[in-house]
N, C-alpha and C positions, 0 to 999 in steps of 0.2 A: 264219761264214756258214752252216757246214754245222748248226750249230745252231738257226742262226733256220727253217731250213725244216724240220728233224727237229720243232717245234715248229708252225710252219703245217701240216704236216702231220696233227700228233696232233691238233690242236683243228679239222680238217676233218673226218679219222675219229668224234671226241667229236658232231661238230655232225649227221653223218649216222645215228651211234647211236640221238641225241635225239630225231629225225624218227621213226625206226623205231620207236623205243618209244612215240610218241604217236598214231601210226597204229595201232600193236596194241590201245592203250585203246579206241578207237574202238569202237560194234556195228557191226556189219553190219546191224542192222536198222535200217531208215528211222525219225528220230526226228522224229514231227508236231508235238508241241502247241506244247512249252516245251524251248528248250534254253540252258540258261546257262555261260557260258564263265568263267572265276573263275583268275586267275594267283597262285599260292602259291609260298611264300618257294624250295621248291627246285624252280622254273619244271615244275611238271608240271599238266598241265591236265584238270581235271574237269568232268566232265558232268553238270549236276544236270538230272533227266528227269523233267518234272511229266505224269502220265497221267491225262489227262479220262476218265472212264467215261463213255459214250453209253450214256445208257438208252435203253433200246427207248420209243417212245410208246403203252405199252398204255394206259395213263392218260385216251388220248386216244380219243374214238368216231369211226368212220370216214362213219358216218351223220351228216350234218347237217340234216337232212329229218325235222321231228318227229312227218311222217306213219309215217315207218317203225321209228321206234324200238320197241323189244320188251324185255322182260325181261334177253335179250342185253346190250344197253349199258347195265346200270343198274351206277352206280360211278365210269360214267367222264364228261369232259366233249366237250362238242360246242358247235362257233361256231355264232353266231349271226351272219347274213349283216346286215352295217349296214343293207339296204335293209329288211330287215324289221323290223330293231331301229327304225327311225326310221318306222317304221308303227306298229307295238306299242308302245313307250314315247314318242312323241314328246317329250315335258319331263320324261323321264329322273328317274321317279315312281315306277318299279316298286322300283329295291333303294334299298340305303340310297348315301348321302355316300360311305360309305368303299368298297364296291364300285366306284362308278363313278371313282373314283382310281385301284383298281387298272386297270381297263381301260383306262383310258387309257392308265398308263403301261405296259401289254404291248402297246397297240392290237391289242387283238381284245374282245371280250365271247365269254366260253366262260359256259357253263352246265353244271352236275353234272347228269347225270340220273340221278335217283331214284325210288327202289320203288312210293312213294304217289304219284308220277306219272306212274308206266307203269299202275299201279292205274287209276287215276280212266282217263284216257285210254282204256286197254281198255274201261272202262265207258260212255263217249264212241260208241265203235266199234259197242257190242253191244245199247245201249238202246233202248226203241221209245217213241219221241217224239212217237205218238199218244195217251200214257199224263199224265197232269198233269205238272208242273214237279220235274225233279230237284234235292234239294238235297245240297252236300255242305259239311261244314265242318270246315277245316282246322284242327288247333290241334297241341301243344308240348305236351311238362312241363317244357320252361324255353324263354326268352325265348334268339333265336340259333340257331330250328333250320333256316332254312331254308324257311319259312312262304311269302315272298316268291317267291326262286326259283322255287322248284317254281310255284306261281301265275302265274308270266310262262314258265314251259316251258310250263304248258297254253295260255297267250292264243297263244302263237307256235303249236300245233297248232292251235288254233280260226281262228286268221289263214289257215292254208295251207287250211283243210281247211273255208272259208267260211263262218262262222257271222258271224253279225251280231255284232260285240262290244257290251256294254255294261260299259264297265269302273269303277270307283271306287276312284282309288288313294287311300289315308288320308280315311278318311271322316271320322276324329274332329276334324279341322283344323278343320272348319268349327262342328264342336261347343266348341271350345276358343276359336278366336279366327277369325272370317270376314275377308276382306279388308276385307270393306266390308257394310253391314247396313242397315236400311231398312225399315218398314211395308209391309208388303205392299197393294198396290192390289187384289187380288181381293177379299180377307177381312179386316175388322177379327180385331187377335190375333194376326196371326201374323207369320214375322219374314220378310223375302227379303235372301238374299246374292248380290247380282246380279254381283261379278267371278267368286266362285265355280263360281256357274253358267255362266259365259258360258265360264268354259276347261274346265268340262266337254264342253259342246256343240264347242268348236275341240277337242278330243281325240276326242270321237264321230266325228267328221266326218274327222278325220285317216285314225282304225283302220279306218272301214267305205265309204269314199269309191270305192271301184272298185264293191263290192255295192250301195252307194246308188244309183249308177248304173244298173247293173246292171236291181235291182229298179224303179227310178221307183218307190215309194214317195209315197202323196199323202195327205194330210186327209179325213179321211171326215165332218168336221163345220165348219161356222164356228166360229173361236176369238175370242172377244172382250175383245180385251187392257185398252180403256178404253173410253169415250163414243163416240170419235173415231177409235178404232184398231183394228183387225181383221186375222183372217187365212179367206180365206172356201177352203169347202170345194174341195176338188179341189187344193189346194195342195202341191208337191213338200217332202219331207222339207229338200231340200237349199236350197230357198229360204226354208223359215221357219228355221234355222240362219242364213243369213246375215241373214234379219232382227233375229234375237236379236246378234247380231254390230254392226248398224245401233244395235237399240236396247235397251242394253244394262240397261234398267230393265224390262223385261218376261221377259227371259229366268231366271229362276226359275220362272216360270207357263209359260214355253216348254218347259222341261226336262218338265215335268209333261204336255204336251200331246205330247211326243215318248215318254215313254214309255208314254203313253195310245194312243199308235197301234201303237206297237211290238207293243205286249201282244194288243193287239184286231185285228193283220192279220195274227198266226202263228198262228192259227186258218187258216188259209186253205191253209197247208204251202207255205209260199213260202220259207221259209228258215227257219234254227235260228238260235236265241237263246244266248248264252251270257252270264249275269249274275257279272261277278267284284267282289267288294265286300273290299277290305280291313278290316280292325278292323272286325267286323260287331257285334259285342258293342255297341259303342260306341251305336249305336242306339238302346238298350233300359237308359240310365246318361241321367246329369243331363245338364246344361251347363255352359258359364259365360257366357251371355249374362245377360244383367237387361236387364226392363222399366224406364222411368222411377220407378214404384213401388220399384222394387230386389228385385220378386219375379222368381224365376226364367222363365224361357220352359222350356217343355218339349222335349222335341226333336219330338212330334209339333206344332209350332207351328214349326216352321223349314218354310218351303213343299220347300225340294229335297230336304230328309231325307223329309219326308212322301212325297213323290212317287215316292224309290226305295221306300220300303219298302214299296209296294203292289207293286213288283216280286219279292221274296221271295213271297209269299202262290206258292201250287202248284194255284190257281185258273185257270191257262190252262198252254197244252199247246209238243210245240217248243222246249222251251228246259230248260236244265240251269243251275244255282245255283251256283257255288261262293263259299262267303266262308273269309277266316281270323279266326278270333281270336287276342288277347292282350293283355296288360298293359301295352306299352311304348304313351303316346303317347293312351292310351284312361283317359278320367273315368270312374272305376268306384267305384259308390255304397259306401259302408259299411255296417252293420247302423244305426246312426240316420242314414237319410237329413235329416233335417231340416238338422242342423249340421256333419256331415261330408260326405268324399268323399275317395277316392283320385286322384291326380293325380300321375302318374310326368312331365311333360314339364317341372316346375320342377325348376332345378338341384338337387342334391343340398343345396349349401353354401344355400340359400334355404329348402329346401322345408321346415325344421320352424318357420320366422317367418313363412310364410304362415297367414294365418286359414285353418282349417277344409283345411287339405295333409296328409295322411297319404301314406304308402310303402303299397301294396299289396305281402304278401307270402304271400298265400293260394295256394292251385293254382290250377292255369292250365287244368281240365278245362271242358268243354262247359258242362257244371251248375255251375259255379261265376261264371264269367264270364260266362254270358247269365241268368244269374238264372232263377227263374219265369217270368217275363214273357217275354225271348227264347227259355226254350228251346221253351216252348209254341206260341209264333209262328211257327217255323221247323220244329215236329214235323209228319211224321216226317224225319229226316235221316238222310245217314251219316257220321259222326264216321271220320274219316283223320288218322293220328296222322304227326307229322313228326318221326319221331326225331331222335336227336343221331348224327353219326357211325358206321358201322361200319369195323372195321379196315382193309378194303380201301377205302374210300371216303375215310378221311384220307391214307392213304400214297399213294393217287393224287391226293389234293390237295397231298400234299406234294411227288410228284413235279412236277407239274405247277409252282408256285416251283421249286421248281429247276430245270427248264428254262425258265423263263423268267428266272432270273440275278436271282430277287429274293429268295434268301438270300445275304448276303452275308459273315456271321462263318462262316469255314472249320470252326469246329467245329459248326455246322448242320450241317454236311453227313457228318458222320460218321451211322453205324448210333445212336450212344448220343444225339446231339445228337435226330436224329430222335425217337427212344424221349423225351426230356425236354421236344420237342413237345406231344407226343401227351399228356403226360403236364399239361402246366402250362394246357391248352385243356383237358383234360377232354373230350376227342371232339367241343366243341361246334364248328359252322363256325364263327362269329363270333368265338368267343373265337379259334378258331385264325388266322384273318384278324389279329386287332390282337396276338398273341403272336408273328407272323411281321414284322410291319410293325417292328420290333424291332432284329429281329435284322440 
């Protein structure tokens, strides 16, 4: 007996030993993130302590107001409030497919702000727009720098800061393949893309609907759509829109008679114009339409192409140009026009069994891509270059995935992982966009 309790005894002592000694492993400090509890063969228990680094959000601009951005926030990004995103892009036109993926899955739309965009915008600030039509044109030395972007951080300044937008997202779509095409009723010869046109005029009327207002805006002439059909003078902007809306076979000649007033009542200084035209280049290259002949149509022969491009001219006053060029998505002629042409939007695995498909892989400068013909058209300009990345501008893009938890292989997130980012993107955003989507 006196045994069995000499025995309860010791394995009381042993059991309150064990206690002590696992209370001493213990820290004192408070352990937040991760704490895992793991029983080993000689019952002693570990604590594996996984430590989140909080990075600070420099990455992030504390300005979201692209009236006040400054030199200050270039590098870092800034939301964009959905009510204005759904004024400015309403059919989600300005970046590309794989952009708008991402934001959705952070839900938010953040934007980099950058150099050539606090650039231009100062320029915005400090011009006298009693002087002709400012032009500027955006271009790359490679395809993925950010062309886009920056062009929708200026619409969202022109949005707040009231300019009348006139925007043209991918012009060359309609050079390439129209939804829908048609002989034009004004003019024998020429072509009309009347759905084209008609979700121009619902995007016009989207981005400028408070200033329409605003302004009352009228017709300074009778427009004479057919025999039978008319639009007589003194008529609100916003009622021949919904005409063109009604009937959607005149609205190519509508587009033409809305930028014919545009142009002809900012004379007057009633408001600033701001012209944003994607793939401008594209204007001043072939097509792919054909007549019934099978001869080509020109692009001055498309009624809506014709009718912007008297908006580039620097022939009226109040208003500032910007377009981008480049090669993705844009018919760009070859040295024998007759039989060739460049055509980047056929698959790769197609594009050397199409008749007359060649790869553009020339420079992406101003003089190469608008030819003779555009750059002379658009002289004088100023050429703003949209670089590729600077050091501090990836690693806050990079910080920025990683607080949003959209790197997911653990050795991303190391200093070296980072480094073979930066490394395998070649500083470009785009490429660093689908090298992340990856990971």
């Amino acid at each position: 007996m006196n045994i069995i309790k000499q025995a309860r005894k010791s394995l009381h002592i042993l059991s309150i030993n064990k206690q002590s000694s696992v209370l001493l492993t213990k820290p004192s400090l408070y352990l937040s993130p991760v704490q895992k509890l793991s029983d080993s063969t000689d019952q002693e228990i570990k604590l594996e302590i996984k430590h989140s680094k909080v990075a600070p959000h420099v990455y992030r601009c504390s300005v979201n107001d692209p009236l006040k951005h400054d030199l200050n926030n270039v590098s870092k990004f800034y939301r964009l409030d959905q009510t204005d995103l759904n004024v400015i892009d309403p059919f989600q036109e300005c970046l590309n497919k794989e952009q708008y993926a991402e934001c959705k899955a952070f839900g938010e739309t953040c934007l980099m702000i950058r150099q050539p965009g606090i650039e231009i915008i100062n320029y915005l600030k400090k011009i006298d727009l009693s002087l002709p039509a400012y032009r500027f044109i955006l271009y790359g030395t490679q395809n993925g720098t950010g062309k886009r972007s920056t062009l929708l951080h200026l619409l969202h300044y022109c949005q707040k800061d009231n300019w009348l937008i006139f925007h043209v997202p991918n012009c060359s779509a309609v050079l390439r393949r129209a939804k829908e095409s048609q002989p034009s009723s004004y003019k024998d010869g020429r072509l009309d893309t009347p759905i084209d046109a008609a979700l121009f005029l619902k995007r016009f009327s989207i981005q400028n609907m408070k200033l329409l207002k605003e302004l009352d805006l009228k017709t300074t002439k009778k427009y004479n759509w057919s025999s039978r059909e008319s639009t007589a003078e003194g008529t609100p902007i916003l009622e021949l829109i919904d005409y063109a809306n009604s009937r959607i076979k005149y609205s190519s000649d509508i587009c033409g008679a809305i930028a014919r007033e545009i142009k002809l009542q900012s004379e007057n200084n009633k408001y600033k114009v701001f012209v944003a035209i994607e793939q401008i280049n594209s204007y001043f290259g072939p097509t792919r339409h054909k007549r019934p002949d099978k001869s080509e149509i020109n692009v001055d022969d498309i009624t809506i192409v014709r009718n912007f491009k008297k908006l580039l001219k620097n022939d009226w006053k109040n208003a500032v140009i910007v377009g981008t060029i480049g090669s993705s998505g844009v018919i760009i002629p070859a040295p024998n026009r007759r039989t060739k042409f460049y055509d980047v939007t056929i698959q790769i695995a197609n594009r050397r069994r199409v008749e007359t498909t060649l790869d553009y892989e020339g420079p992406l400068t101003p003089a190469h891509l608008l030819k003779k013909e555009g750059f002379y058209y658009l002289e004088p300009f100023v050429p703003v270059e949209i670089p590729a990345y600077s050091v501090l501008e990836i690693s806050n893009h990079y910080e920025y995935y990683r607080d949003r938890n959209w790197l997911q292989n653990e050795e991303a997130l190391t200093d070296i992982g980072k480094e073979e980012l930066k490394f395998l993107s070649g500083k470009n955003p785009r490429e660093f966009m689908r090298v992340c989507q990856t990971i």
